[in-house]
C-alpha positions as semicolon CSV with decimal commas, in nm:
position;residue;x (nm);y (nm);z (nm)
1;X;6,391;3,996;25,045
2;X;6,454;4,082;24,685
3;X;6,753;4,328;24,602
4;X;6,636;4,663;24,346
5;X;6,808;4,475;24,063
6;X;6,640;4,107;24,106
7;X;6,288;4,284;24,131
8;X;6,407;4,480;23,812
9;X;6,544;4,180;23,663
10;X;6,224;3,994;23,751
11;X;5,977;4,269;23,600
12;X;6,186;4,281;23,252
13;X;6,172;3,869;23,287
14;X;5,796;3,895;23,341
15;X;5,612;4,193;23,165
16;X;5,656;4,237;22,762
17;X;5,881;4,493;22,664
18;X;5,659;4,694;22,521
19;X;5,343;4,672;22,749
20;X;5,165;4,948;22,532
21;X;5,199;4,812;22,208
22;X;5,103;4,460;22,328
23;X;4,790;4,622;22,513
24;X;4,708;4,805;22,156
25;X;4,721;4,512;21,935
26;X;4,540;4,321;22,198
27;X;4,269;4,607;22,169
28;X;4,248;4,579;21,803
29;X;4,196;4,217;21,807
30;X;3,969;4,224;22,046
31;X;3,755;4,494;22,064
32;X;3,522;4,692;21,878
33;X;3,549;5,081;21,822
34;X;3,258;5,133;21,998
35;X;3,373;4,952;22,280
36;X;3,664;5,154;22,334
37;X;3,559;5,504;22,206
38;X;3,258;5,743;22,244
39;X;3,013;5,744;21,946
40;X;3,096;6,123;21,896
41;X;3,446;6,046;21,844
42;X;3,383;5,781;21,574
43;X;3,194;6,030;21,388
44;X;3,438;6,331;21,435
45;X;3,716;6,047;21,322
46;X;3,511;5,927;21,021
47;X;3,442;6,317;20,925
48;X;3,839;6,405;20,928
49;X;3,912;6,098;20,723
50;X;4,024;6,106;20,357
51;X;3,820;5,829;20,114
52;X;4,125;5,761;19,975
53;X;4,305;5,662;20,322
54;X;3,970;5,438;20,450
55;X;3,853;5,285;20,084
56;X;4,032;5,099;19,821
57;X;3,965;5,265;19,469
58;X;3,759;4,979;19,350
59;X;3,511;5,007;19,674
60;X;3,495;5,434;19,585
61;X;3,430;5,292;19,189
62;X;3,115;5,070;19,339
63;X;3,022;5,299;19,524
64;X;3,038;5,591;19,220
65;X;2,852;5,268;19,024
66;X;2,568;5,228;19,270
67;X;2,506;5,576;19,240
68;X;2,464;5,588;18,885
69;X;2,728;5,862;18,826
70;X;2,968;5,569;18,620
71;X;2,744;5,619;18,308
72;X;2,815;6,018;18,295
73;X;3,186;6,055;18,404
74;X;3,511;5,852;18,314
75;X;3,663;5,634;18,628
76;X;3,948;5,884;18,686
77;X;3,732;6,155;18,710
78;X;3,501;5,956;18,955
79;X;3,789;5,883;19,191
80;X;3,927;6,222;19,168
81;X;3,619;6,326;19,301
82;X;3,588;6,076;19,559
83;X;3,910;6,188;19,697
84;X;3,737;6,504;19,783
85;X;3,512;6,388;19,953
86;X;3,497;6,276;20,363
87;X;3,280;5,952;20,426
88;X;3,026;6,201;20,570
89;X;2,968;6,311;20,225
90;X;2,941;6,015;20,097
91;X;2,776;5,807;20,355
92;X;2,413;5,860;20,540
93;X;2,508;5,896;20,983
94;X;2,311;5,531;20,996
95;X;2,539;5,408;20,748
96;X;2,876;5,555;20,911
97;X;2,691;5,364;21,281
98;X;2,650;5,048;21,108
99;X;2,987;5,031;20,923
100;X;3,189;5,130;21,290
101;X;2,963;4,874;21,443
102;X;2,773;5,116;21,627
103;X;2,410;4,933;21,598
């Protein structure tokens, strides 16, 4: 029978050092959002979440574009705004579903 020390010896020898963060990267490789959280938590997440933090400036500048408010205000101003705004401003709920995969 193994001693304390060879079974510890074998477990460090065996399992990653740093089980968690291997199982979270595996996660995010694998997975989809929706497969690991509820759909009312992707919402509440997109909701809290700052445009600047989730969107490059040029994606908040086509978006400002498609809207048709580039012709009226200068691009700082436009991305000024932006950063005011969540993505539930911005974005329709079937919009926020289909960009966190959720259809």
């Amino acid at each position: 029978m193994a001693s304390a020390s060879e079974n510890t010896a074998f477990v460090k020898d065996v399992l990653p050092q740093y089980l968690l963060d291997d199982a979270i990267e595996w996660i995010k490789d694998n997975l989809k959002p929706d497969d690991v959280f509820e759909e009312a938590t992707l919402i509440e997440w997109a909701e809290e979440q700052d445009p600047d933090e989730v969107y490059e400036p040029e994606t908040l500048k086509k978006w400002a574009e498609s809207e048709g408010v580039d012709s009226v205000f200068e691009e700082d101003e436009l991305l000024k705004w932006a950063r005011t705004q969540t993505p539930t401003d911005i974005f329709t709920e079937e919009e926020l579903k289909e960009c966190l995969g959720l259809e």
